[in-house]
Residue, then its C-alpha position, 0 to 999 in steps of 0.5 A: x403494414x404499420x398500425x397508427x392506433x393508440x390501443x386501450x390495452x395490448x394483448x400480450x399473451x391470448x389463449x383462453x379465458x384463464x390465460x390471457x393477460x394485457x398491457x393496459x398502459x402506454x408504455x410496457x415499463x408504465x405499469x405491471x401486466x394485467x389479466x384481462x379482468x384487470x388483477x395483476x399478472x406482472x411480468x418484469x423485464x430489466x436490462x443493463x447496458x454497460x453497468x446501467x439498469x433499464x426497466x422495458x416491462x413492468x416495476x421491480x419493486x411489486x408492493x407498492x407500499x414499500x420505497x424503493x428507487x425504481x430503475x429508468x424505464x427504457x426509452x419505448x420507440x414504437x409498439x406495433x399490433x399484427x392480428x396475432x403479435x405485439x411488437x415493442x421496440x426499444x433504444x437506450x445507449x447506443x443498444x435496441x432491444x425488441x420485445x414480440x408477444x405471439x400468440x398464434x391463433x391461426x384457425x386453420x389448425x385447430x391444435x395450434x389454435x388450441x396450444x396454451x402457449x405463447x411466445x415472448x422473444x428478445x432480441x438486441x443489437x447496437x445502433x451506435x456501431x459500438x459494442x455494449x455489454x448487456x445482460x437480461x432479465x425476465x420474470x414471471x409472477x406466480x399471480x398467474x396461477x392463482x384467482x387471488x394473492x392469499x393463495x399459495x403456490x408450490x414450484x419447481x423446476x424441471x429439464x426437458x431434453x434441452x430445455x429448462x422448464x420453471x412451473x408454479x402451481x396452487x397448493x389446492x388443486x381442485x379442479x373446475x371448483x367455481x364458476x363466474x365472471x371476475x375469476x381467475x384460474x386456480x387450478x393446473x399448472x404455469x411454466x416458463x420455458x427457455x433452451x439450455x445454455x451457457x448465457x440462461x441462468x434460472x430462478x423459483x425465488x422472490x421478486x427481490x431478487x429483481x433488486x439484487x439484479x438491478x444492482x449488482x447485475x447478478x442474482x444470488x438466490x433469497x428464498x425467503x420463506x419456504x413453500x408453499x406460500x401465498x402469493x402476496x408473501x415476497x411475490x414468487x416468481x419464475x425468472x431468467x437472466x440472459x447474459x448477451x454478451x458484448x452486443x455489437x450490430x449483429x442482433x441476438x435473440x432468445x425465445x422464452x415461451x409462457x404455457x398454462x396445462x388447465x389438465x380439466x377445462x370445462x365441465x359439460x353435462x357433468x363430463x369434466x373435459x380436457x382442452x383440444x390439444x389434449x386429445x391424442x395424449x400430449x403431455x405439458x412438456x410435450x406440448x411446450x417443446x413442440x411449442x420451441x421445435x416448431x417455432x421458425x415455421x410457426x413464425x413465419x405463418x403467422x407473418x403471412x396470415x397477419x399481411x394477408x388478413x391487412x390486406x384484406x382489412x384495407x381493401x374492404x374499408x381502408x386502413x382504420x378498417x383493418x387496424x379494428x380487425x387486428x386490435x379484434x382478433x386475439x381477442x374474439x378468439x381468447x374469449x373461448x375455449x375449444x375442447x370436444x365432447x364425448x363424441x369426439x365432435x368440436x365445442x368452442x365455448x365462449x365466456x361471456x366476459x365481463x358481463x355474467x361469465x355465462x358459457x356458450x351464450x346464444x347472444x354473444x356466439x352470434x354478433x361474434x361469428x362473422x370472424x369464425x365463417x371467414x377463417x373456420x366455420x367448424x367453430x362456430x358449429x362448436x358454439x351451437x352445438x351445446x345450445x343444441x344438446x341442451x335444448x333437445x334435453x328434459x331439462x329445457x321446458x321451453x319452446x324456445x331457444x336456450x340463451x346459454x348452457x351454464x356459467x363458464x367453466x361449468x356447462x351443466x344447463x342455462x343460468x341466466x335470469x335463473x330459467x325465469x319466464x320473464x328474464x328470457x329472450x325467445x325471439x331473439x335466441x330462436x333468430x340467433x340460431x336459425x341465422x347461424x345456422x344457415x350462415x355456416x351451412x352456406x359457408x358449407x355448401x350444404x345443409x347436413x348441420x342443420x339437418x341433424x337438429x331439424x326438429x329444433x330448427x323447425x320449432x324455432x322457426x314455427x315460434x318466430x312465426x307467431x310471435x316474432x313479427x311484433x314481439x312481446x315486451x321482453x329482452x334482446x341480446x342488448x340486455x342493459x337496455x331494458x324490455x321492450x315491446x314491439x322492438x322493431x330491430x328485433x322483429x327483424x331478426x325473426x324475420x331473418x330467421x324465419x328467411x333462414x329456416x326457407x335457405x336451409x330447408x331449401x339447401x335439404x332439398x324440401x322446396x314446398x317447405x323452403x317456398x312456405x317459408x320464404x313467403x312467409x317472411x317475405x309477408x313479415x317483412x312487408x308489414x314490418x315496413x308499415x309498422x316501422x315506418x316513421x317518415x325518413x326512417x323506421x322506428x325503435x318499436x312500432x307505435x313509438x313515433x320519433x325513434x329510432x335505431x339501428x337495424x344491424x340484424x338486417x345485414x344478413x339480408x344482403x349477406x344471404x342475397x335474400x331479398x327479404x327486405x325493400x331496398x329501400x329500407x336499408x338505403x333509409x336507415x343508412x342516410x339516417x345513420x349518417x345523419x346522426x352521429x356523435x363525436x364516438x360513432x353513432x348511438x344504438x337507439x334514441x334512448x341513450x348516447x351509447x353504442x355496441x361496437x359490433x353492432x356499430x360495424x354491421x349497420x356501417x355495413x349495411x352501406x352500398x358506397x365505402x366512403x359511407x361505411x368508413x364515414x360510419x365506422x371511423x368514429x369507433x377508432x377514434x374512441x378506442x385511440x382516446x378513450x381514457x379507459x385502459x381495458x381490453x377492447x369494450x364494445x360498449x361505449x359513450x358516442x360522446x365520451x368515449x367512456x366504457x359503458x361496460x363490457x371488456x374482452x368480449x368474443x362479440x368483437x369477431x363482429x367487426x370482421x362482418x365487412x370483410x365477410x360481406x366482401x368475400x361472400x359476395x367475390x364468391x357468389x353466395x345466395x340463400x336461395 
């Protein structure tokens, strides 16, 4: 596999919320590592070859205000994205340097996927058949444990059997002690790891000791000032130097791995929750040398999921298909943080990033789960879950589903519009979860998830009954836009939840109920089509002649094999939909030139021919292979600019992966009913 993508940003290490952090630049040497929300976490990486400095990531010199003579950058060949690696690639001098960035989130081993940590190796070799002296630098700054550069750190340094461990912490260790959107973590701890060995040399110092390096191609230990100090004071760093050797054609390699112990992940309900991987009593250091003993095998695994999910990408809709599904997938996954309640049952909570940082929300868990059914629907139990245990409490006054549980890490009940009536979006939690629900009990093959919140299920249906035909004028998931009454796309997710609600009650075994249901939406659906017809197309709300939009929830139609809707309906809108797009993909309604990624690919997948679903799909890769905006995957972006609306690093981009899910249902034979 060969990616031909510009990324907007690269992902570099993707565990969670609080440990993720990019390269949002060409080049690794063209600017410091980022978090994803954009605040510097620098990671720096130096080479000199026969006496000469290179940089191959990040600046030496970190405060910008100061002079300095920065080392060339070494001469980037390639960078290379897989679903769960990114590959730099190197030459200067007659010497290659590799750099691969792992993460392995792989879904079928949920403490791996869970693990909080991640991968960085090196590798050199000569190109020329000559023999070059090399020696490495890498270092990490202690920005990656603190929210904001005014506060102080404390390090120290430990050795592990054979490895040697640097760990950089907050002075204040006030656990899950805020919550929100542009925050970073300032509790836990923050190792860099290395095996022991003659050539390893490490350092808790400042970041002029990269100077010292750069010069003299040795570190003489600074220390200036003592710890505990603010970050901005001399940049702490955690560093290692690597003395290669006389390097010839045979490669060398050497295995760093970046790890962050959060010890309290999430508050729930007033429960302060460890992180999965915690639960059978593994410590940091633990967990970090299982990270090192485990790694050929762990590498090799994610080389045989990253060929086989290409595969899979190119055979449903070709090669920029697949290549959206790699630039997705840590990131859709990062975007949470699995942990377990007090039963011991799975809660994969999102963060609602880069919009209100509200946990477990009902609108973003929904665009994002096509990813998690393909690859391990317990997660998306995880996601409900919350919703569930909220919903069924004293708490929550409405009839209704809830749009979230809190503000990430704290879970403690909704926070959205402040529980005002008027800032709530009934139809369109209650379709959300009704759809998710049958969906992972499909995946199942049975209906015991949904059974043991039945009594919820049915209000919601019953709601969407009465109200979800032609909905008040309210809010959907696409909040930026304003209410608005009657919103045909809207209406047919309540009809698809009501269709839902008949599968599961028919996968219960209660037929006459399954059967009431199933005619039921069946009526909705065919007097939605009266209301909504406007010509060649159907409308963006009913009594508003000459819009329009795109109807992406009636994907779960074909999904489900239900036959809700005419086929006709869908064969309309998609001819619509090729009919109007723009430069960057097509618009999401007629009110504005803007679109949702997510929302994009499930309207392309509503197309029965693949040369419309590439046609319709094709446009969104070209808007992130030139978009100007360097940021972590946006899903809401101007179809004529290209330009980020808003929007980064959101869980909503395992949407894309609906194609696929649609693919492989259909392979194997899926039906609602």
């Amino acid at each position: 596999m060969k990616t031909t993508i510009r990324p907007p940003a690269v992902p570099l290490v993707t565990v969670d919320p609080y440990f993720s952090v990019w390269s949002m630049a060409d080049g690794l040497s063209d600017d410091f590592t980022r978090h994803w929300t954009g605040k510097r976490n620098a990671l720096t990486g130096l080479i000199i070859i026969d006496g000469t400095p290179y940089r191959f990531a990040g600046r030496v010199e970190p405060n910008s205000e100061k002079y300095y003579t920065e080392p060339n950058a070494m001469t980037q060949r390639d960078v290379q994205l897989t679903p769960l690696s990114s590959t730099y690639w190197y030459e200067e001098a007659g010497v290659r340097l590799q750099v691969q960035f792992t993460t392995p989130l792989l879904m079928d081993d949920l403490e791996l996927l869970s693990r909080p940590a991640s991968y960085v190796q090196l590798s050199v070799c000569a190109v020329d058949e000559r023999s070059h002296s090399v020696q490495i630098y890498l270092d990490v700054t202690a920005e990656w444990c603190v929210n904001s550069s005014d506060q102080r750190v404390v390090c120290q340094q430990f050795e592990e059997g054979q490895l040697i461990v640097l760990e950089a912490s907050h002075e204040e260790q006030a656990y899950l002690n805020r919550s929100g959107d542009d925050l970073r973590i300032d509790w836990g701890h923050f190792y860099l790891a290395i095996k022991k060995s003659p050539e390893t040399h490490t350092y808790l110092d400042s970041a002029e000791i990269r100077k010292q390096f750069v010069r003299n191609g040795e570190i003489i230990s600074v220390h200036k000032g003592d710890l505990p100090q603010a970050v901005r004071d001399h940049q702490p760093v955690l560093a290692c130097t690597w003395n290669c050797g006389d390097v010839g054609v045979a490669e060398v390699s050497n295995l760093f791995v970046l790890a962050y112990d959060d010890v309290y992940a999430i508050e729930y309900f007033g429960d302060k929750l460890q992180a999965y991987w915690k639960k059978g009593g593994t410590t940091a250091h633990g967990m970090i040398a299982d990270a090192f003993a485990e790694y050929s095998e762990i590498i090799q695994r994610c080389a045989e999921f990253d060929l086989e999910l290409w595969a899979d990408g190119v055979r449903a809709g070709g090669e920029k298909y697949a290549e959206l599904l790699v630039l997705a997938y840590r990131q859709a996954i990062a975007a949470h943080k699995l942990v377990t309640d007090s039963d011991g049952k799975l809660l994969f909570m999102s963060k609602e990033c880069y919009s209100n940082g509200c946990i477990a929300t009902v609108d973003v868990s929904y665009p994002s789960i096509p990813l998690f059914l393909l690859y391990n629907p317990e997660l998306v139990k995880g996601m409900m879950r919350p919703i569930f245990k909220y919903a069924a409490s004293d708490a929550w006054q409405f009839e209704f589903a809830p749009h979230d549980v809190g503000q990430y890490p704290i879970a403690n009940g909704q926070v959205y519009s402040e529980n005002a009536i008027e800032g709530q979006m009934p139809v369109e939690e209650c379709g959300n979860m009704l759809i998710m629900a049958a969906a992972v009990c499909l995946t199942d093959g049975h209906a015991d998830f949904a059974a043991e919140h039945e009594e919820l299920l049915s209000t919601w249906a019953d709601y969407l009954l009465e109200y979800g035909l032609d909905p008040e004028n309210q809010l959907c998931t696409d909040d930026f836009a304003g209410h608005l009454a009657r919103n045909a796309n809207l209406s047919v997710k309540a009809i698809m939840g009501v269709a839902s609600y008949a599968i599961l009650k028919g996968m219960m075994g209660h037929l006459s109920e399954a059967e009431r249901y199933k005619k039921a939406a069946k009526e909705m659906a065919i007097k939605w089509e009266e209301l909504a017809r406007d010509q060649d197309h159907y409308k963006l709300a009913f009594g508003q002649d000459g819009t329009w939009s795109l109807k992406y929830n009636l994907i779960w139609d074909i999904l489900f094999d239900s036959h809700i809707f005419d086929e006709t309906i869908i064969q309309k809108e998609v001819s619509w939909y090729l009919n109007k797009m723009d430069k960057y993909g097509i618009p999401m309604d007629s009110r504005a030139a803007y679109t949702k990624a997510d929302w994009l690919v499930w309207a392309a997948s509503l197309a029965s021919e693949r040369e419309d679903f590439t046609n319709l799909i094709e446009p969104l890769w070209d808007a992130l292979n030139e978009t100007p905006d360097r940021v972590p995957f946006s899903d809401w972006h101007d179809t004529n600019t290209a330009r980020q609306m808003n929007f980064q690093h959101r869980s909503v981009v395992g949407g894309i992966y609906i194609k696929l899910l649609k693919d492989k249902w259909a392979e194997a034979g899926k039906k609602g009913f």
